[in-house]
N, C-alpha and C positions, 0 to 999 in steps of 0.2 A: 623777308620778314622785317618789320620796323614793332620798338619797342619808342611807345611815349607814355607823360603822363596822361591819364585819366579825365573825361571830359562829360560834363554830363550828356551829350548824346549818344554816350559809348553804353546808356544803362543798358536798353533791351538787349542788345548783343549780350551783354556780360549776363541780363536772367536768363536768356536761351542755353549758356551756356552752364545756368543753374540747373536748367532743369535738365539738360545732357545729362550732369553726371545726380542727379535726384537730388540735389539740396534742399529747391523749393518752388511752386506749384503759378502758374499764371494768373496772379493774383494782385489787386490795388494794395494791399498788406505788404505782401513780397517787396514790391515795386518798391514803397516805402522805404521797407526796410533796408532794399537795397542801394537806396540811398541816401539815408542816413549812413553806413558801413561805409562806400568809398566816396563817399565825397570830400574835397580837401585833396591834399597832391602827394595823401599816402598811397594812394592806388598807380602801379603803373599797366596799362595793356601791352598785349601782344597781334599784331595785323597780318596776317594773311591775304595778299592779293588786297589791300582797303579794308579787311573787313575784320572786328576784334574776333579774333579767337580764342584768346588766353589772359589772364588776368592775374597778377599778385599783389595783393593788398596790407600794408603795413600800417601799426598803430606804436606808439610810445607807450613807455612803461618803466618801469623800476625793476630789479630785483636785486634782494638782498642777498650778501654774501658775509657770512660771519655778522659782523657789526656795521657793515657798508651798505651802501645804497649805489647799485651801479646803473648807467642808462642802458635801456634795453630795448630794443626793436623784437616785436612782435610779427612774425608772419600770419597774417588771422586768417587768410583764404589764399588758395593757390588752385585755379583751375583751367581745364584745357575743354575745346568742344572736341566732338567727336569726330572733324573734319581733319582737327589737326593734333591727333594724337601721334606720339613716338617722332616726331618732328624737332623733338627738342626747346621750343618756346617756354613749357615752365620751368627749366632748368635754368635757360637763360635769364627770364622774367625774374624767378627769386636770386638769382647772382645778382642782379644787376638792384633789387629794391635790398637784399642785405648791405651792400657795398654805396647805394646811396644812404643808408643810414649809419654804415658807420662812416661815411663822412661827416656827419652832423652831430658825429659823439658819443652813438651808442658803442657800449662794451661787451654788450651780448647781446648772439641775437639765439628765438626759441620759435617753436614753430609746432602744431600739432601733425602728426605724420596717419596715413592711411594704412602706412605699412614700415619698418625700418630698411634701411639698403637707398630708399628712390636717392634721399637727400643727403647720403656719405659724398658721395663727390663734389658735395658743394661744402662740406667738410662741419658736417653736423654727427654727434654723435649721442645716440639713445638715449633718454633720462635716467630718473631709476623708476620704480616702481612704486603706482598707487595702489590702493585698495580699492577695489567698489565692494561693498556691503548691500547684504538683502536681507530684509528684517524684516518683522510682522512688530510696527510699535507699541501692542498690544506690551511685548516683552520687555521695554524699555523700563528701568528700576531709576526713574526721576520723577520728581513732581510735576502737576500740572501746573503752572501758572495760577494761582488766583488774581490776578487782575485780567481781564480781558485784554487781549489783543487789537492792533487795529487792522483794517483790509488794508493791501496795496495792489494797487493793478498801473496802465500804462501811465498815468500821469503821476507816477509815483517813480516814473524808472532814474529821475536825475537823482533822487535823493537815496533810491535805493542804489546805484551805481558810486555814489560816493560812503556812503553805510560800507560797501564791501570793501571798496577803497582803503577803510579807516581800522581796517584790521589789524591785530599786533603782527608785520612779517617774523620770520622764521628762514632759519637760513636757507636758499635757494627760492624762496616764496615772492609772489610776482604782485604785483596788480597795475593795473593799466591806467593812463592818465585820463582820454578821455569817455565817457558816456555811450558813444555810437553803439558798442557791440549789447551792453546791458539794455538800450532802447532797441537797436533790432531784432533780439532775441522775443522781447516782450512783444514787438509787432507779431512775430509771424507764428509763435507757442500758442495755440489756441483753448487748451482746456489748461488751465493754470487755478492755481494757490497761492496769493501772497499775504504775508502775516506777519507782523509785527510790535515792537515796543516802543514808545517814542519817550522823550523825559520830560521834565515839566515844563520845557521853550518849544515844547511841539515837533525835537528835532528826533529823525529817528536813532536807536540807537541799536537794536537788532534786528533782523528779519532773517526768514526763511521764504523762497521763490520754490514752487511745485510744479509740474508739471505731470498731464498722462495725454495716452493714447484712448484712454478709456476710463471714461468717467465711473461710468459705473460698479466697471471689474479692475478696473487698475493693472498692473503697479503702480503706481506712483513715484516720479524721479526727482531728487532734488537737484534741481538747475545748479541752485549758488544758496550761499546764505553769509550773512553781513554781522560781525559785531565787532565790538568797541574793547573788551573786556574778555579774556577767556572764559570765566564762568558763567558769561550771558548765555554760549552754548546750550549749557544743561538747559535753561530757558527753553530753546530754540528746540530741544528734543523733547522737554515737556511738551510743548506742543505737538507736535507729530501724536506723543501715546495719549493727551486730549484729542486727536481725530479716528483714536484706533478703531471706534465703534462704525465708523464708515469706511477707513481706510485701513486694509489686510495685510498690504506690503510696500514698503518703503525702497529704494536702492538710491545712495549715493558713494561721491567718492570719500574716502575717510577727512574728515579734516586734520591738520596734522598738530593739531595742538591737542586732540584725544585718541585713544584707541575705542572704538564702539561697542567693541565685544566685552569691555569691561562694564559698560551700560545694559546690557541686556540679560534676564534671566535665564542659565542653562541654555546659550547660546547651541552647543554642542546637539544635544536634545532636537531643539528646536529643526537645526537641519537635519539628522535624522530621520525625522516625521517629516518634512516638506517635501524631500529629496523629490526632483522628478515632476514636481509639479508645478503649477503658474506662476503660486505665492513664496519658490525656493526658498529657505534661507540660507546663506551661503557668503563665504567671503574671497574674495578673488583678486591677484596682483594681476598688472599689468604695465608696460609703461605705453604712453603714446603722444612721447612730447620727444623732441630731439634739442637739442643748442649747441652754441658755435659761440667760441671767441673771437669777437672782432678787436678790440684793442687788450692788447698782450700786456702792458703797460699797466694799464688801469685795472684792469684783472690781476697780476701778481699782487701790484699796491694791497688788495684789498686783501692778500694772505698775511692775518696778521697771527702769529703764534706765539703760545707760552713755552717759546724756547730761550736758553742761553746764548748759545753758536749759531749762526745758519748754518743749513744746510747750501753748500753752494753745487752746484754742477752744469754742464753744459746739452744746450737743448738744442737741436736738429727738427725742425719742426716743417713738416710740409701741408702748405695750403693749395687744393686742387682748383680753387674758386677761380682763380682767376684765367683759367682756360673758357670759363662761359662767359667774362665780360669784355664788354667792348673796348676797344682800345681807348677810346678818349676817358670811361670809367676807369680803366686799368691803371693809366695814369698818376688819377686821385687817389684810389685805396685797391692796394693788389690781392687782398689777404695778408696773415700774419705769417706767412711761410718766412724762413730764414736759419739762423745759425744765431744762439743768443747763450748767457750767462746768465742762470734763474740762483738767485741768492733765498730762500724759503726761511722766514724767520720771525722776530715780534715785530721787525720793519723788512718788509719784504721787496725784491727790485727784479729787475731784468736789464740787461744791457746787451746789444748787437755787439757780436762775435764771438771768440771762440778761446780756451785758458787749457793749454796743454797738460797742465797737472791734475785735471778734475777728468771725474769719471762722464761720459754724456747718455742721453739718451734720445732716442730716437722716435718720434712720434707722429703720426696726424692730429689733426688741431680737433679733428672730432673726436679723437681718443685722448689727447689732454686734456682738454673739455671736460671730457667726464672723470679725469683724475681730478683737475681742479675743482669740478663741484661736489667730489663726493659721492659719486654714482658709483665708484667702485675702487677697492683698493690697488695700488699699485702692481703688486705681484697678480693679484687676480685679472687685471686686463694685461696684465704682459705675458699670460696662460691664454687668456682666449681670443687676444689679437694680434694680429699678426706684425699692421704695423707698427708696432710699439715692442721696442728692443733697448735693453739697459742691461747693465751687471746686476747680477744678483742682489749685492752687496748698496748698489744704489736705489733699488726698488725696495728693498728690506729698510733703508734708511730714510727714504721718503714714507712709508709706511709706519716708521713711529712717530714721526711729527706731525706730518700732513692727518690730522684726526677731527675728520669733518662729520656733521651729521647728514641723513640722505636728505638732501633737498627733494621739496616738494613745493611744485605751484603755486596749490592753494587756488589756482582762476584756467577756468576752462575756457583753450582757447581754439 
């Protein structure tokens, strides 16, 4: 096996191995599209005998934590062909492209999963949970817009890619620095919807992106949608219940600066009557995003709390990552595994080693993870994981300070 970057000769291999696992279809669209997504020396492949078989591809990004802005490596594609499945390649592939960005500074990295378990051992742990909502916009109790909207389709994707950019974060909430994924989306989405409000210098300042399977019968799924302002939303759903007369059923993921079911009439009702059928209405969690701390450092910094004292105690932390990378990687950045001193407070720290008089606790980095963002309380993951061991007394104590809201995305990745 050899792991390099990313060449453009390496395209057709990597759509063959699109269409292995059904991403996307033999097409000058695809092609495009798919090179716009890796090009640049976020992609690295995986070879077989010469020949690419596996591919993981990273983009930069932000996400917010509290009132911080930390760097963030995005895993946006990770795929294997069918020659060299269970071979091990995307395990190593994504070791080895998380571990090349956090050399370069990112502090978390996230990644969308197919299933949870594949990417615990590279020390990613679960998100929390979104919503997807199914609604008929008929039901929606906002106005329509009176001014007219305007159309967006592909030469609209830079401005609409910075539109969704330019949204107010919320803690755990992401968005991605460059353009590529918003442009190759719009490549290869063939029956779409884009609608928007721009202001008086012609720049946009909301939109909503649609997508279906079926023009005619729908559902209809909201890709993404972009604003500036919380209450441009209501906007952005006005629109939706101005297409109700065409359009019967809506599904997106909730944004997390509203609840929806506070927008629609007799939401309860409504599924009731649907149940069972094409147009369901219905509201449904999930999660299907996992993240990882690559720097421990930059990640406490950003815990900042409205406490007096810190909380101090000692962390026992194991990173399994670095059993997939290569030695000359390993070198550079091994993972955050170690033996450290987590001070949790309104200036928060960590320091390497260990303080006999504090209580410790004991964790994988995919289960701190999701202590530190918020995906779940203290006591609650030390009930339902195994590796995460503390005193009672120290889980109860981190649980009244450490008082996060659940992070959400906000960008499908």
């Amino acid at each position: 096996m050899e792991i390099r970057p990313y060449e453009p000769r390496d395209l057709e291999a990597m759509m063959q191995i699109h269409r292995d696992v059904g991403w996307s279809g033999d097409t000058d669209q695809h092609r495009d599209a798919g090179r716009l997504f890796y090009e640049g020396d976020t992609t690295l492949v995986g070879l077989v005998g010469g020949r690419v078989e596996s591919f993981a591809s990273n983009h930069d990004g932000v996400m917010r934590y509290l009132d911080d802005d930390l760097r963030l490596c995005v895993v946006g594609g990770v795929a294997t062909s069918h020659t060299a499945r269970r071979s091990g390649l995307a395990s190593r592939l994504t070791a080895e492209a998380v571990a090349r960005d956090a050399q370069r500074g990112a502090a978390v990295a996230v990644l969308g999963v197919f299933d949870h378990g594949f990417y615990d051992r590279l020390g990613f742990g679960p998100g929390a949970y979104d919503h997807l909502v199914s609604f008929d916009p008929a039901a929606l109790r906002v106005p329509v817009p009176e001014r007219p909207p305007v159309r967006l389709g592909i030469d609209d994707a830079k401005r609409m890619h910075d539109n969704r950019a330019a949204r107010p974060l919320r803690h755990g909430g992401i968005r991605l620095s460059d353009a590529a994924q918003t442009n190759a989306d719009m490549l290869i989405i063939k029956e779409t919807i884009g609608l928007g409000f721009e202001d008086e210098n012609g720049d946009l300042t909301h939109h909503v992106f649609l997508y279906t399977a079926d023009r005619g019968g729908g559902p209809w799924i909201v890709k993404w949608m972009g604003w500036r302002e919380p209450a441009q939303l209501l906007d952005l759903f006005g629109l939706l219940r101005g297409a109700s007369d065409q359009i019967r059923n809506v599904k997106l993921i909730e944004p997390a600066d509203i609840r929806v079911w506070d927008l629609l009439d007799r939401p309860w009702r409504k599924q009731h009557m649907t149940r069972g059928s094409k147009d369901e209405a219905f509201i449904r969690a999930a999660s299907w995003w996992a993240a990882r701390i690559c720097d421990l450092q930059a990640c406490i910094a950003a815990v900042k709390l409205p406490t007096a004292e810190p909380l101090r105690f000692n962390l026992v932390l194991d990173d399994s990552i670095g059993q997939k990378l290569s030695d000359e990687t390993a070198t550079a950045w091994n993972g955050v595994g170690g033996d450290y001193v987590v001070a949790l407070g309104a200036s928060s720290t960590v320091e390497s080693g260990s303080d006999g008089t504090l209580p410790t606790m004991r964790a994988s980095v995919g289960t701190f993870t999701r202590l530190w963002l918020g995906v779940h309380d203290a006591r609650g993951l030390a009930l339902t994981c195994p590796d995460l061991d503390a005193p009672p007394d120290l889980l109860a104590a981190i649980d009244r300070v450490l008082r996060l809201p659940s992070p959400e995305l906000g960008w499908d990745i």
